[in-house]
Backbone bond lengths (Angstrom), bond angles and torsions (degrees), N, CA, C in turn:
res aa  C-N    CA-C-N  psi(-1)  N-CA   C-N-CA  omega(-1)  CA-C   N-CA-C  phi
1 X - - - 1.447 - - 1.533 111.16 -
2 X 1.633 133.44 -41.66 1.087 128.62 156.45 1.286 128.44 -33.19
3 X 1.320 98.20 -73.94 1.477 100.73 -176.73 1.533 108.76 -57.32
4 X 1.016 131.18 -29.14 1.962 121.66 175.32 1.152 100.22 -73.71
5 X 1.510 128.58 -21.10 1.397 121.22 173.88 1.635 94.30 -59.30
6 X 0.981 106.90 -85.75 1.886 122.95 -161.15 1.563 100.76 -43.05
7 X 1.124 121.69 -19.01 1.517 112.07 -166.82 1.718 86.51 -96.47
8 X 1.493 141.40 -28.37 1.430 122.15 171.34 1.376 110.09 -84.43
9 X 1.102 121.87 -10.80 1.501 122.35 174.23 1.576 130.07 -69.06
10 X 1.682 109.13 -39.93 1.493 139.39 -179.46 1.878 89.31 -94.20
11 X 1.012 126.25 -24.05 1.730 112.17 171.76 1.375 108.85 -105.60
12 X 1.806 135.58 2.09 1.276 130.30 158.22 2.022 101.70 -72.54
13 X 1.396 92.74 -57.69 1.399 122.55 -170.95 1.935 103.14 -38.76
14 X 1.669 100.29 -64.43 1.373 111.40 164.33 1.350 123.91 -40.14
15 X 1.378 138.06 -51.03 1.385 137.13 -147.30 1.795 81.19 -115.56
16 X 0.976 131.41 -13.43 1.531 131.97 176.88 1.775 97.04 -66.06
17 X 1.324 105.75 -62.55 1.762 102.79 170.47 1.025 113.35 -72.78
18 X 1.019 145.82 -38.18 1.485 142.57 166.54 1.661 125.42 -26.38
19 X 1.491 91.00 -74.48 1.618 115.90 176.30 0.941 105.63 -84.69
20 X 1.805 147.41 -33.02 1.265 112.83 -132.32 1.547 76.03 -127.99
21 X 1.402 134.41 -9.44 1.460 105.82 177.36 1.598 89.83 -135.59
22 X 1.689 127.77 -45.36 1.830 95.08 -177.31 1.404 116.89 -95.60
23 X 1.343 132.13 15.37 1.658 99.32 144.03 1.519 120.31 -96.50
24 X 1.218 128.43 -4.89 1.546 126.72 157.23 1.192 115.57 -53.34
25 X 1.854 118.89 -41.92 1.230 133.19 -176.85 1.997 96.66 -67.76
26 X 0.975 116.28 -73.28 1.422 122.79 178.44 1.590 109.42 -46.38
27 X 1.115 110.94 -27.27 1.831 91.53 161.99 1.269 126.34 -113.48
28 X 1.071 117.15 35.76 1.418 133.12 172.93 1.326 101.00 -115.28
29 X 1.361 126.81 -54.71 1.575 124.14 -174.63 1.814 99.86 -73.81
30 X 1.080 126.92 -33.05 1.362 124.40 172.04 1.535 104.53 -70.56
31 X 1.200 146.81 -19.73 1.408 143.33 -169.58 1.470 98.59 -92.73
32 X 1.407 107.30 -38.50 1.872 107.02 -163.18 1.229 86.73 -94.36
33 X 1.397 137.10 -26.31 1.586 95.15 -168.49 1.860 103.02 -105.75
34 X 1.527 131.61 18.55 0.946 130.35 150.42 1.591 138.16 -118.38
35 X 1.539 94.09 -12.55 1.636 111.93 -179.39 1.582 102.92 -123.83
36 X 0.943 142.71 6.10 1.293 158.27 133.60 1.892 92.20 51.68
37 X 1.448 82.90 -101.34 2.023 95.39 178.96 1.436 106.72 -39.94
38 X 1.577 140.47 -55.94 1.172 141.37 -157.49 1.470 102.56 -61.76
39 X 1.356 113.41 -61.39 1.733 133.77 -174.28 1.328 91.67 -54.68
40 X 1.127 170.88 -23.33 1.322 173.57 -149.52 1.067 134.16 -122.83
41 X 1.829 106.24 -12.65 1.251 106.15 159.66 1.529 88.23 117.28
42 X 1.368 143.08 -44.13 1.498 121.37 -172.32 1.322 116.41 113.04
43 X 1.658 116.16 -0.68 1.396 125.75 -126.29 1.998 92.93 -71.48
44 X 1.579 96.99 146.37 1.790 106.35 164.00 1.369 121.70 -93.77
45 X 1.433 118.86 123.53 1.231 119.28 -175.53 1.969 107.45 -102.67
46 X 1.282 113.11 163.08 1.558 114.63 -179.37 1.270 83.95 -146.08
47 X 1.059 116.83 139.37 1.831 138.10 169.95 1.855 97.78 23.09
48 X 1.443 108.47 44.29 1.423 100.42 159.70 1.830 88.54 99.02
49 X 1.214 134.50 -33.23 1.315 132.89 -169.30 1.510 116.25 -87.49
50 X 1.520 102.87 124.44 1.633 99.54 -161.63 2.119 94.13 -79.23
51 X 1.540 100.16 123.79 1.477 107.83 171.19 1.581 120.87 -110.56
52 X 0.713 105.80 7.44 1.567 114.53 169.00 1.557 134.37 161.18
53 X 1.348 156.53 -139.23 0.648 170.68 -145.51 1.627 126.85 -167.74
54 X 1.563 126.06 151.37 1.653 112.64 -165.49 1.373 89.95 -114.17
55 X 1.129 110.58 20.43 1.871 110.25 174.81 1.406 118.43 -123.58
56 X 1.439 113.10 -39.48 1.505 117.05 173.87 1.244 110.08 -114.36
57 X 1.736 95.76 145.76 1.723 109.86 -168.92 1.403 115.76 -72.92
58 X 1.104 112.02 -172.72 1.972 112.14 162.46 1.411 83.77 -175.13
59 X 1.698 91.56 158.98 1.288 130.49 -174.56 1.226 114.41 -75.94
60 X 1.588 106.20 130.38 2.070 102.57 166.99 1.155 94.85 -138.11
61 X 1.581 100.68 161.28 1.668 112.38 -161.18 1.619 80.21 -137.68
62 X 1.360 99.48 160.11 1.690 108.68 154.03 1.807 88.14 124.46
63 X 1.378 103.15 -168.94 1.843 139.14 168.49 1.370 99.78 -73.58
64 X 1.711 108.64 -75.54 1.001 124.80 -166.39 1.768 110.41 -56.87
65 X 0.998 155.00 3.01 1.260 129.35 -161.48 1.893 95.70 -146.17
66 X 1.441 135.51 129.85 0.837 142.35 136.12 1.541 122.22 -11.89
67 X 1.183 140.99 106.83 1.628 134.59 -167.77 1.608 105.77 -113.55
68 X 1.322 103.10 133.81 1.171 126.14 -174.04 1.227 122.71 -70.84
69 X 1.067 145.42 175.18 2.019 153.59 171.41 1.729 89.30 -56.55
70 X 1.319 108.84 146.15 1.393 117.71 173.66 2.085 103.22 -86.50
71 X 1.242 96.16 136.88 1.370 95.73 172.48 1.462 131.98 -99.85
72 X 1.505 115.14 154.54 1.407 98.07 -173.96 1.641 87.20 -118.63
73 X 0.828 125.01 30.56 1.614 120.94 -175.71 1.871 101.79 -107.70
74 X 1.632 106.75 100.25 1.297 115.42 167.59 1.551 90.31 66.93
75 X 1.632 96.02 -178.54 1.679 114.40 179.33 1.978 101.81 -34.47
76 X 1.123 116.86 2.45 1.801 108.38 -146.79 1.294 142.25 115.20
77 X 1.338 117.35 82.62 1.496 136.59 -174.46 1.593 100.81 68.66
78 X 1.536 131.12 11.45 1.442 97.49 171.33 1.811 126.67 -83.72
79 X 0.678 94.61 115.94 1.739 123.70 164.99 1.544 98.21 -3.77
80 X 1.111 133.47 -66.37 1.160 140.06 -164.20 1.520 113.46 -90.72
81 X 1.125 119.73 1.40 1.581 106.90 142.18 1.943 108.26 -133.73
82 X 1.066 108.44 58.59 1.517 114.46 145.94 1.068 125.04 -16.24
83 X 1.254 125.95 118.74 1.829 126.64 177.75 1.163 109.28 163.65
84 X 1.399 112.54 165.65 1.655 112.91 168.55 2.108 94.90 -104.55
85 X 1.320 78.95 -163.43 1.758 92.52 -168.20 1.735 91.55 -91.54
86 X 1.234 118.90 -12.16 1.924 110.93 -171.92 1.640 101.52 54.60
87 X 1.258 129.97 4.69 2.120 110.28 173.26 1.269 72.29 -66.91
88 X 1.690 92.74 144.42 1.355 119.36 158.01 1.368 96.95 -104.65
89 X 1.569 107.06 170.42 1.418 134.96 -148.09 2.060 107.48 -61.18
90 X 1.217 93.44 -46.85 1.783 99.09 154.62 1.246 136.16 -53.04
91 X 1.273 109.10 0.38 1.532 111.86 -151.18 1.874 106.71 -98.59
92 X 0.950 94.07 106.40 1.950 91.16 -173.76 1.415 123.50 -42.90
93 X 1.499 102.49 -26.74 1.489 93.88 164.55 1.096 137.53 -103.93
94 X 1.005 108.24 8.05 1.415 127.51 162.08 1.753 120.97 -75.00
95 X 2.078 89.49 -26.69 1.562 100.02 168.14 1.209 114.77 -64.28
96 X 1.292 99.71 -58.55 1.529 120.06 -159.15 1.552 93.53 -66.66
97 X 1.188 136.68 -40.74 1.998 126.15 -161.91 1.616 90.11 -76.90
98 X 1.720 134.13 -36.68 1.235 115.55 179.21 1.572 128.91 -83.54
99 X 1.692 111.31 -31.03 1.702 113.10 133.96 1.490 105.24 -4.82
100 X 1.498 112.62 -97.03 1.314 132.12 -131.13 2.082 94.93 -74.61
101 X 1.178 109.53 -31.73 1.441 115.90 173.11 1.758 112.08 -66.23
102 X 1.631 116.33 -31.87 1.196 95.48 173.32 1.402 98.31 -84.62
103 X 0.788 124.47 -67.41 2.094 122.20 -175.80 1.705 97.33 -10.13
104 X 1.068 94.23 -95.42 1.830 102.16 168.69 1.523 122.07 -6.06
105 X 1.548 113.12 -67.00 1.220 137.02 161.18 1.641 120.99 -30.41
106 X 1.484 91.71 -71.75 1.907 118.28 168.75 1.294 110.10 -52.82
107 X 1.164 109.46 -45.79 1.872 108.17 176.67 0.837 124.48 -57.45
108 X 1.522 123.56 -54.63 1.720 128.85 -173.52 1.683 111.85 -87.16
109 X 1.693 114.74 -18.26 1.385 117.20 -175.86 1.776 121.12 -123.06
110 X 0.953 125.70 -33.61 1.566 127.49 -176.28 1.309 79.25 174.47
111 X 1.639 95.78 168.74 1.520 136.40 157.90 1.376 111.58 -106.62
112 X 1.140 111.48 12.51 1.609 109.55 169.53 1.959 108.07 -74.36
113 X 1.203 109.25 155.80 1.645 101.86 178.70 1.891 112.14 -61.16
114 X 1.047 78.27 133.90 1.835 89.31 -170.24 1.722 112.28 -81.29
115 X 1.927 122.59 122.32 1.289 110.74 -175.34 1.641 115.11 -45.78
116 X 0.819 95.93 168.89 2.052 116.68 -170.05 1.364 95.46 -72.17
117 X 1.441 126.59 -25.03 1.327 122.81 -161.15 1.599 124.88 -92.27
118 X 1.482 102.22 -23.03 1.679 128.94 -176.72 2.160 85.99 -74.31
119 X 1.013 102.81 -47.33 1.704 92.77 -179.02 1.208 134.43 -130.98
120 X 1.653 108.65 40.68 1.666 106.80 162.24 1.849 84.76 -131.22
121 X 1.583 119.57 167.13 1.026 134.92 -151.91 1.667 108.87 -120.79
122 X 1.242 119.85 110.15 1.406 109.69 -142.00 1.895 90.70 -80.91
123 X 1.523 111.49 -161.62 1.792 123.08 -133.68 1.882 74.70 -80.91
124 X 1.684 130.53 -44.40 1.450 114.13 -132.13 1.986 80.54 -105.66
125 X 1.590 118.96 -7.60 1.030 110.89 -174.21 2.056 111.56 80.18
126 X 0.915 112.53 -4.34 2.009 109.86 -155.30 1.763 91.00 -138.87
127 X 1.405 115.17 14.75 1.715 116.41 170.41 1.352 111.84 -59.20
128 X 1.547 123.65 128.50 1.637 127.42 -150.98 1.911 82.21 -98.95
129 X 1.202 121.41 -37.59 1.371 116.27 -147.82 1.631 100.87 -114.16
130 X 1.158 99.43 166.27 2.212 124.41 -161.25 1.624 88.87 -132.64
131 X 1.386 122.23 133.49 1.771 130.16 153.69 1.456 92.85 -59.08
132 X 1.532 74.78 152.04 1.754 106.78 -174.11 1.768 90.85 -50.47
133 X 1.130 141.85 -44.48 1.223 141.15 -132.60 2.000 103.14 -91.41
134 X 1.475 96.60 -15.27 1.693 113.43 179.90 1.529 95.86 -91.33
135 X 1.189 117.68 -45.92 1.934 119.04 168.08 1.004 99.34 -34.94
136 X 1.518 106.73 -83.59 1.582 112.51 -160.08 1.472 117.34 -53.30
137 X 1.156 119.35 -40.89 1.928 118.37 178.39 1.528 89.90 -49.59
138 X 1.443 137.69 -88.40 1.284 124.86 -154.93 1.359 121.18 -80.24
139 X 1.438 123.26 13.07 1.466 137.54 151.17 1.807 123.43 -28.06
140 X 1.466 100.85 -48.15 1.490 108.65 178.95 1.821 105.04 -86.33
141 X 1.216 109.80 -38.05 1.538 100.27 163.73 1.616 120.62 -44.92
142 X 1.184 115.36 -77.57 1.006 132.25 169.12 1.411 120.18 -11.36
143 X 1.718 111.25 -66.93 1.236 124.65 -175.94 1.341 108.28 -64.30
144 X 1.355 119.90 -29.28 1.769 117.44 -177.62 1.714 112.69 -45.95
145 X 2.145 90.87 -51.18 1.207 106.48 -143.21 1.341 96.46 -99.23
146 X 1.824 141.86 0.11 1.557 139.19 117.52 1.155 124.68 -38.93
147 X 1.933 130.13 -41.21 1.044 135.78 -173.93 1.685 102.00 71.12
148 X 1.638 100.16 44.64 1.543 124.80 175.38 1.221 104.59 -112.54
149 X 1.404 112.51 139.70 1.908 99.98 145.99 0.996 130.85 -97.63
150 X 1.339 114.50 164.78 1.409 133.94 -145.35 1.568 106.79 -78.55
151 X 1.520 117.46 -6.40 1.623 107.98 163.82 1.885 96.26 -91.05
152 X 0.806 137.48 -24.09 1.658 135.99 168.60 1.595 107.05 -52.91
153 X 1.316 115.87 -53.13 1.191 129.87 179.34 1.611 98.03 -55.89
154 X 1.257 99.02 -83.84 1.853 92.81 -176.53 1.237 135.23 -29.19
155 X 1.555 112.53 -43.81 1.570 111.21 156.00 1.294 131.16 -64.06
156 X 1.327 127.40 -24.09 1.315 116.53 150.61 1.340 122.19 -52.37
157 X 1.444 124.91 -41.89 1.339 141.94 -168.11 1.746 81.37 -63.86
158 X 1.046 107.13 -74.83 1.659 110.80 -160.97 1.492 120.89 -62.46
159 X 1.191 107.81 -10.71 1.810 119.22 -174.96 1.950 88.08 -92.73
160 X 1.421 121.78 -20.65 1.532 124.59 -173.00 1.464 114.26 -107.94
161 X 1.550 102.17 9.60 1.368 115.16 176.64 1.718 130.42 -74.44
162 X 1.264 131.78 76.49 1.461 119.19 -177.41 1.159 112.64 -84.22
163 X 1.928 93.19 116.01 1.747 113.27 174.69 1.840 112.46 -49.33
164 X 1.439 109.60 175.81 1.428 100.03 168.55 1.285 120.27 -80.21
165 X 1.464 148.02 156.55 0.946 158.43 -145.45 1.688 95.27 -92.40
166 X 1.965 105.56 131.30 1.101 106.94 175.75 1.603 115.86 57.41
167 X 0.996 110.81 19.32 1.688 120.88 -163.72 1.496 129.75 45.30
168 X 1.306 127.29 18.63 1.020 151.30 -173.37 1.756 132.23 -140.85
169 X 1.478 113.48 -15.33 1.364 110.68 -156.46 2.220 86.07 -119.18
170 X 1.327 97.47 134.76 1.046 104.64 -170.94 1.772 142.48 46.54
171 X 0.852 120.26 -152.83 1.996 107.11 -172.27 1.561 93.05 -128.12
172 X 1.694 103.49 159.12 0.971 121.98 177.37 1.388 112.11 -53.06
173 X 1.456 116.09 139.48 1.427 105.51 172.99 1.932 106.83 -140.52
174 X 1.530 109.23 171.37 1.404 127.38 -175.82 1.431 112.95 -100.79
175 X 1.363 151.80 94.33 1.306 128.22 172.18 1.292 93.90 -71.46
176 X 1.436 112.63 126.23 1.473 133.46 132.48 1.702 128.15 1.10
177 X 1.590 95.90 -108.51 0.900 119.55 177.42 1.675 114.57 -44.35
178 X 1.510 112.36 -55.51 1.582 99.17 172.74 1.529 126.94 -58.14
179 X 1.350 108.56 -23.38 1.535 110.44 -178.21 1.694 89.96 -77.62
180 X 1.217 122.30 -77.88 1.336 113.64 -179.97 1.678 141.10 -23.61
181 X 1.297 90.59 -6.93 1.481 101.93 -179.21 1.917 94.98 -129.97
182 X 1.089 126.09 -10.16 1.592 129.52 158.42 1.477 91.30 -53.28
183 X 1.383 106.13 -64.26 1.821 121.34 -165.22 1.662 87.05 -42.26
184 X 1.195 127.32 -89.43 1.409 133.59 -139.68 1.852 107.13 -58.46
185 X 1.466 99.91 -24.62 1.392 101.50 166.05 1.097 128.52 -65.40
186 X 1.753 129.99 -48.35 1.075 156.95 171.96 2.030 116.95 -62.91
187 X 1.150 78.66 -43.14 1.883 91.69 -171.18 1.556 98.35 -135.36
188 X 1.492 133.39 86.41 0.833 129.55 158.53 1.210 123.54 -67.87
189 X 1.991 122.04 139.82 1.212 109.85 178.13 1.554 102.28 -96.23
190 X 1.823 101.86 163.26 1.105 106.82 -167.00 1.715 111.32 -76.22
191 X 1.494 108.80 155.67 1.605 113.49 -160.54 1.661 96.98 -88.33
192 X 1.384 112.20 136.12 1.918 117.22 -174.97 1.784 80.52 -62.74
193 X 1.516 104.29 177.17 1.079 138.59 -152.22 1.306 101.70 -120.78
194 X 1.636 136.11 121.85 1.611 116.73 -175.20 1.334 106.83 -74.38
C-alpha cells in the first residue's frame, strides 16, 4: 500500500509540473514571442489610448457612429458575463425587446426593413462585427451626421470589411469599432465648447 501510495504521489506531483505549470509556461512564451498582438487580446489604440479590443464589441449611440449588435452579455458586452439571453423564438420578450430595437433603429436610420443583426443579440453576446448589409442601412445616417457622403462612407465600410476566411469559411463581416474610429479619423466630430 505504501509504495502505490508514493508511486500516485510522484505521478500527481509529476503531471502537476508538467500540465499545470510547464506547458502553460510553454504556451505563453510561444504565444508572446510569435503571436504577440493575438495573445494579448488584439487590443485598439487611439492617440496612444487603449479603446477597445478586436474581439469584444461595445456600444455606440448617436447619428454619428455606426451601432453595433445589441448585447445580452451583463449590463452590455462585458466579457465576464458572456451569454446570450436563451428567449427562444416564442418568447414575448424577446418579441417585444426586438419590436422596440427596430422602432429605435427606424427612427434614427430609415424605414426600410432593418438587418436581423442591428437587433437580435448574437450566442456569446460580445460579437465586435455587423454584415455588410447592417453597414450599409446606417451608411446614409452616418454620412448626414459627418457631413460625408455616402460613397466616403462606403469606403470606410469597405476598407473595414473582413472577407470570409480562405474564401470560403464563414460570411462577410464589418468590425465596428475599427470602422468607427476610421470615421473619427477621417470625419472628425466637432469638440463641445467648455
Amino acid at each position: 500500500m505504501g509504495k502505490q501510495l508514493a508511486i500516485a504521489l510522484r505521478f500527481t506531483l509529476l503531471t502537476t509540473l508538467l500540465l499545470g505549470l510547464g506547458y502553460p509556461l510553454l504556451v505563453t512564451v510561444l504565444a508572446q514571442t510569435f503571436w504577440k498582438q493575438q495573445a494579448n487580446g488584439e487590443l485598439l489604440l487611439q492617440h496612444g489610448t487603449l479603446v477597445g479590443s478586436r474581439w469584444i464589441g461595445q456600444p455606440f449611440h448617436g447619428a454619428a457612429y455606426f451601432h453595433s449588435r445589441p448585447s445580452a452579455a451583463g449590463s452590455g458586452y462585458d466579457a465576464t458575463s458572456s451569454g446570450g439571453s436563451n428567449w427562444s423564438p416564442s418568447s414575448a420578450r424577446l418579441a417585444d425587446r426586438v419590436q422596440a430595437s427596430v422602432a429605435a433603429e427606424q427612427a434614427e436610420t430609415s424605414t426600410a426593413p432593418v438587418p436581423v443583426d442591428l437587433v437580435t443579440a448574437s450566442g456569446s453576446g460580445l460579437d465586435p462585427d455587423i454584415t455588410p448589409a447592417a453597414a450599409d442601412f446606417q451608411a446614409a445616417r452616418v454620412a448626414r451626421a459627418r457631413h460625408a457622403t455616402l460613397s466616403q462612407v462606403q469606403q470606410l465600410i469597405d476598407r473595414n470589411t473582413d472577407q470570409r476566411q480562405f474564401g470560403l469559411l464563414g460570411e462577410p463581416r464589418v468590425h465596428v469599432l475599427a470602422l468607427n474610429l476610421d470615421l473619427d479619423r477621417q470625419f472628425p466630430l466637432p469638440q463641445p465648447r467648455p
